[in-house]
Phi, psi and omega in degrees: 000134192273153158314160196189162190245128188236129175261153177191136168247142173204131166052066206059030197248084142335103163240126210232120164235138169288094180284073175232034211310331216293315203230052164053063181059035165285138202301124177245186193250352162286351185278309190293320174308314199257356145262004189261297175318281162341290198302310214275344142311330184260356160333291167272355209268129208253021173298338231232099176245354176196159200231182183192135193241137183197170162234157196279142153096227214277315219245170192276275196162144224250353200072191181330109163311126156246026144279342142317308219277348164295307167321304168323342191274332186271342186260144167340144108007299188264011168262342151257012165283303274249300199261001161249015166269325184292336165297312199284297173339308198269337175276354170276346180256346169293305179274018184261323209292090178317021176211162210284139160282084197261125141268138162293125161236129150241164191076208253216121153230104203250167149074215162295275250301316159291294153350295170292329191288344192298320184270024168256171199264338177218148193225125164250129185221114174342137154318304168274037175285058156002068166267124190267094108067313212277018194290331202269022173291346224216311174107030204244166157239170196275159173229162205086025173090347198290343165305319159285298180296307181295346168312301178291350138289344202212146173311127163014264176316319178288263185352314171295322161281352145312265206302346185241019190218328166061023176267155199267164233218145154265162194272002154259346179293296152342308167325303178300326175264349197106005172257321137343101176305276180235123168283125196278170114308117175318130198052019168273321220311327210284359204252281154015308172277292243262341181263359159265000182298297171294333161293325182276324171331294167316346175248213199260091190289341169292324176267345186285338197267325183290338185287306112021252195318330181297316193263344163301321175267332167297302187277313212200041181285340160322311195347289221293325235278321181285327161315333144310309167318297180317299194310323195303300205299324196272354182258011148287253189332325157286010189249341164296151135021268179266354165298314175305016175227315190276338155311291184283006183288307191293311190295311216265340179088035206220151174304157175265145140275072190279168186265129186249000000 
């Protein structure tokens, strides 16, 4: 079954599933289009007070194919600033979007896929959840804002070991610091989600939107500009070295050797 975004609303809820199990939700760019499409129909829409972002099966989202993403490497520079503008789009509609975002997550949130969860306003997660990290395993630094956001979630030094060591954090420890919103029961999160989704769908989502922008102009009026940022460093850097060692390092299923 090819990938696909399966949308659906029921009881104020906008719920967005990364349908991609094969390859654990990983995120293509029709996907990032068509939930980038979604938020922004459902804006106005006034059926619509609160949204929940999850993935089908065991997993979240696993972040980018990279075995796409290797192919880029044969190609111009601009053709992957080109597909991580498709990315920064869908995290800009997420923190754009006037109504609150809860993710479910279970499994695995690797890559971008924690990348979305950082850029929804609540994040509920299975206990035995995972987030990863990993770019620079690969030899990439990251896209979707986590270069931003987790600083600013999480102490320093811990942030700095996410993003510069790529070993993947449990969703309780998350908890512990605070980025975690609620801990789930394993296969609870999305029901969880959904039922504080529909409680806030019930308040005053108009001061909830006005709010939204506040913490937004508070935390993170930088976004689009470090999200440019982001693209430069990861579309420099896939052309180096050492990323030409750590993407097929990753395929072949072997320690990487970079050259020092």
């Amino acid at each position: 079954m090819s990938a696909r975004l399966d949308v659906q609303t029921r009881d104020g809820v906008l719920l967005l599933t990364i349908d991609n199990p094969a390859q654990r939700n990983a995120l293509m760019p029709e996907l990032s289009r068509a939930a980038a499409e979604a938020l922004r129909l459902a804006a106005t829409d006034a059926a619509v007070g609160a949204a929940v972002l999850t993935g089908s099966g065991a997993h979240f989202c696993s972040g980018g194919n990279l075995a796409s993403l290797r192919e880029f490497q044969d190609r111009p520079p601009a053709a992957i600033v080109a597909r991580i503008g498709v990315l920064n789009e869908l995290i800009r509609s997420l923190r754009q979007f006037p109504k609150p975002v809860i993710a479910a997550v279970e499994g695995n949130a690797a890559g971008a896929g924690f990348s979305l969860a950082l850029a929804c306003d609540l994040i509920v997660a299975a206990r035995d959840a995972r987030f990863t990290m990993a770019y620079v395993k690969i030899g990439l630094s990251p896209d979707g804002a986590p270069s931003l956001l987790l600083p600013r979630s999480l102490p320093l030094q811990l942030a700095s070991e996410l993003l510069m060591e790529g070993a993947p954090i449990g969703a309780e420890r998350l908890y512990q610091a605070g980025v975690i919103n609620r801990l789930a029961e394993p296969g609870r999160a999305l029901a969880e989600a959904r039922k504080w989704a529909e409680k806030l769908a019930q308040g005053a989502t108009g001061a909830i939107g006005r709010i939204k922008r506040l913490i937004n102009q508070s935390v993170c009026p930088e976004l689009a500009s470090h999200l440019e940022l982001e693209r430069e460093s990861f579309s420099q850097l896939l052309h180096q070295p050492e990323a030409r060692e750590g993407i097929p390092a990753f395929l072949e299923k072997r320690a990487p050797q970079f050259p020092k």
